[in-house]
N, C-alpha and C positions, 0 to 999 in steps of 0.2 A: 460461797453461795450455796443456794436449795440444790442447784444442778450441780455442782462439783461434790456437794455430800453425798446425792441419792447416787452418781458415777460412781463413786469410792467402793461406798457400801454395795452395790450390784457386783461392782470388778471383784473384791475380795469376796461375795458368794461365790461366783460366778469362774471366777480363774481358773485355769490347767495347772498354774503354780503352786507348786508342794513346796512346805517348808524344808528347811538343807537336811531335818536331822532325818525325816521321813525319807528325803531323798536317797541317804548313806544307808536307812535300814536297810529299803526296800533292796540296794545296789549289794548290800552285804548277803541277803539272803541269795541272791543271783550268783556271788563269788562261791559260798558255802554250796552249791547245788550243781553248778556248771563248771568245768574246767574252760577258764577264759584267758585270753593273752591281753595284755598291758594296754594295748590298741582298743580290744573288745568292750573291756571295761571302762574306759574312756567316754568311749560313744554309749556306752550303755547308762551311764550315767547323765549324757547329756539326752537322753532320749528320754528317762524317767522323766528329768525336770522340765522337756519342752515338750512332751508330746511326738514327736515326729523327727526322723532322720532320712537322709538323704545321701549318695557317695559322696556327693560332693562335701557336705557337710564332715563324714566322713572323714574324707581326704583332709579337709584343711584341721581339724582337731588334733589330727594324728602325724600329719605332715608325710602321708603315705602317696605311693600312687595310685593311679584309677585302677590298676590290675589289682593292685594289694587289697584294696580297698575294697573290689567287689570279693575278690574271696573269702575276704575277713567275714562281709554281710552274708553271703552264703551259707558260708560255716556256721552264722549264730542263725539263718533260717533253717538250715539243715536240722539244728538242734533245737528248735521248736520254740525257741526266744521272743522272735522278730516274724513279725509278716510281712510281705511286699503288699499294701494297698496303691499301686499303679504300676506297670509297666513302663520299660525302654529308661528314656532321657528322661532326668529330674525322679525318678522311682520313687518311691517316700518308703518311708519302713516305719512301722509303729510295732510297741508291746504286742505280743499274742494273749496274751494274761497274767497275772501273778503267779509266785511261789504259792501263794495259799491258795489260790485254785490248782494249782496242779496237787499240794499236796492232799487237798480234802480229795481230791479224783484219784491219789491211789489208793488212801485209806477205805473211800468207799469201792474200790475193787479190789480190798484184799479184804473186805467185811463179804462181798461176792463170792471168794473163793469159797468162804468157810462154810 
């Protein structure tokens, strides 16, 4: 029908869904730049492709507990990865930016230095 083409065609503009091979670049360039543990990399891949993470989410990919699980996420906010957009119960964590934001921000600070 008219309405299940025009849905198709808005969903595929419109989607958070990256294709898998986009998904493994972007995830490769995060391994090549970050020292990440087996766990990190896990969720971080499942956070390129959906958008959004959570401990709980977390917890159940990795089969970690809640203490492991928050530390893991710490670790990757500490290193500038992941941000917390909410607090407490149910947290969510999303991307802070890409690899090529970060690296076009040191190239142009070290074109500053000179």
């Amino acid at each position: 029908s008219v309405y299940h083409a025009t849905h198709q065609a808005f969903m595929e503009k419109y989607s958070r869904k990256l294709p898998k091979k986009m998904i493994e670049q972007i995830l490769q360039q995060y391994l090549e730049a970050y020292e990440l543990s087996t766990p990190q990399a896990k969720a971080l891949e499942y956070l390129i492709a959906q958008g959004k993470l959570t401990n709980a989410i977390y917890q159940h990919i990795n089969n970690l507990s809640k203490a492991t699980a928050t530390r893991h996420l710490q670790d990757l906010v500490n290193k500038g990865i992941i941000a917390n957009t909410s607090k407490g119960a149910g947290a969510k964590y999303t991307l802070v930016n890409t690899i090529q934001d970060d690296e076009a921000r040191v190239g142009k600070e070290e074109k500053e230095l000179i």
